[in-house]
Structure formats: C-alpha cells, structure tokens
N, C-alpha and C positions, 0 to 999 in steps of 0.2 A: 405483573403488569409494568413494574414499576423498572425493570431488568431489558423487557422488552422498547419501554420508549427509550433507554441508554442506550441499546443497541444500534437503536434509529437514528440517534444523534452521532453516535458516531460514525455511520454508514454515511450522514449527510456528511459530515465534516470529514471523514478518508475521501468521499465521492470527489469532493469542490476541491481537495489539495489536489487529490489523482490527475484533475481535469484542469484542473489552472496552471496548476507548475510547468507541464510542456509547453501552451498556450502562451505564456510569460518567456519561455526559457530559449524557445525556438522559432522562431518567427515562417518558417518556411519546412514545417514537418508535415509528411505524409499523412492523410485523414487515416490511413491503416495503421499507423503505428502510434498514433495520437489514440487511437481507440483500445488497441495493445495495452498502453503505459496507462489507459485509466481504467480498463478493464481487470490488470492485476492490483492494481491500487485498490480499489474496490472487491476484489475477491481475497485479498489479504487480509483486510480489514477484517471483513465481515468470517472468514475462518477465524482467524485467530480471538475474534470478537465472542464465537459459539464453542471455540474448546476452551476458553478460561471460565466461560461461564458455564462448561457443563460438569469440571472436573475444578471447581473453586480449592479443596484442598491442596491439590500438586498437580496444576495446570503443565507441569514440564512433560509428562509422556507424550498426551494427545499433542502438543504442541510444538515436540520434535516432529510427530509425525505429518504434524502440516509444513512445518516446515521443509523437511524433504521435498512433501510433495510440491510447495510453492516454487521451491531455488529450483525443481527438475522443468516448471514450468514455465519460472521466467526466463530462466537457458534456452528452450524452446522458442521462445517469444523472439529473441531478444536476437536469435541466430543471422537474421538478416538486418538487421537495425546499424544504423552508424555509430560509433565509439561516444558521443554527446547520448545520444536518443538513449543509448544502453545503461548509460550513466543516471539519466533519469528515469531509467524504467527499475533499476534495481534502486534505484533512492526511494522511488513509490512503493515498490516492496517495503524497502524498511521503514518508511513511514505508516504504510498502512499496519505495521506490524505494531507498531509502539501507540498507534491508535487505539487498535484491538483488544492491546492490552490495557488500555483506556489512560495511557497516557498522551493526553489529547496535547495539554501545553507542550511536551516536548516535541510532539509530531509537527508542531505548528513550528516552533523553533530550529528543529531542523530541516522545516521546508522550504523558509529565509535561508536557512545554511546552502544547501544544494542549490538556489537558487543565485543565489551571493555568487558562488563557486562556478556556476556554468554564466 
C-alpha cells in the first residue's frame, strides 16, 4: 500500500514538472506537442517508477529495457518538434526518469536547470 501511494506521488510530481516546464518555457507552443512533451514525462516517470519497483535488487536490466524503449519513443515524438520544444521534451524524459527512480529533489532541480537554460 504503502509503495503504491509513492508511486502516486510521484506520478503527481513527473505529471506537474511535464506539464509546467513547457507552459513556463514556451509561451507560444502548439497544444499537440504541449501534449507530446507531457505525455512522455508522464509515461517515463510512471515506467521507470514500475521497473524499479518490480526488480528492487538490480533495477538495471528492466530499466535498460525501458529505456530503449522510451529514447525510440521520444525520437518519434520529437521528429516534427522545433530544436527548443525537443530540448524540453527529452529534458521531460530525463526528469521523469530521475523521478521514477524516486529521485524527486533532483528532478525538481533540474527542472529549474532546463528551465534557467531555455
């Protein structure tokens, strides 16, 4: 139970970065790619959030293999996006990564950084 409300918290806290960073970062971004950059923020998170917690010994297998699968997805994403929007859409990745892995104060810290930066 107690694994499960962590979860939630962090799902809230990747959700609010995913969704405010562009919001803040871009004043004139497309509702499609606003949706994009918080949509993998949010599916990063909550991945990486379920293979640490399913393989707590040595999270690194499952966790390559999201990985793959994430970067093949935010490539995808990302193909028609402008050089800024891309910039914050793989910054979302990597914060919702470092979320997942419930490092929540660094994800916040570098969301000031990428933020500071664009």
């Amino acid at each position: 139970m107690l694994a499960m409300i962590a979860m939630i918290i962090k799902l809230l806290i990747g959700g609010t970065i995913s969704y405010l960073l562009p919001s803040f970062s871009i004043k004139d971004i497309k509702e499609i790619d606003h949706l994009k950059i918080t949509s993998i923020g949010v599916f990063s998170t909550a991945l990486f959030s379920i293979t640490s917690r399913l393989d707590a010994s040595s999270p690194y297998v499952l966790s390559a293999g999201a990985l793959l699968f994430i970067g093949i997805l935010s490539k995808a994403f990302a193909s028609e996006m402008k050089n800024s929007q891309r910039i914050l859409l793989y910054s979302c990745t990597i914060i919702g990564l470092f979320i997942g892995f419930g490092y929540i104060f660094q994800g916040i810290i570098l969301s000031f950084l990428v933020y500071y930066i664009t």
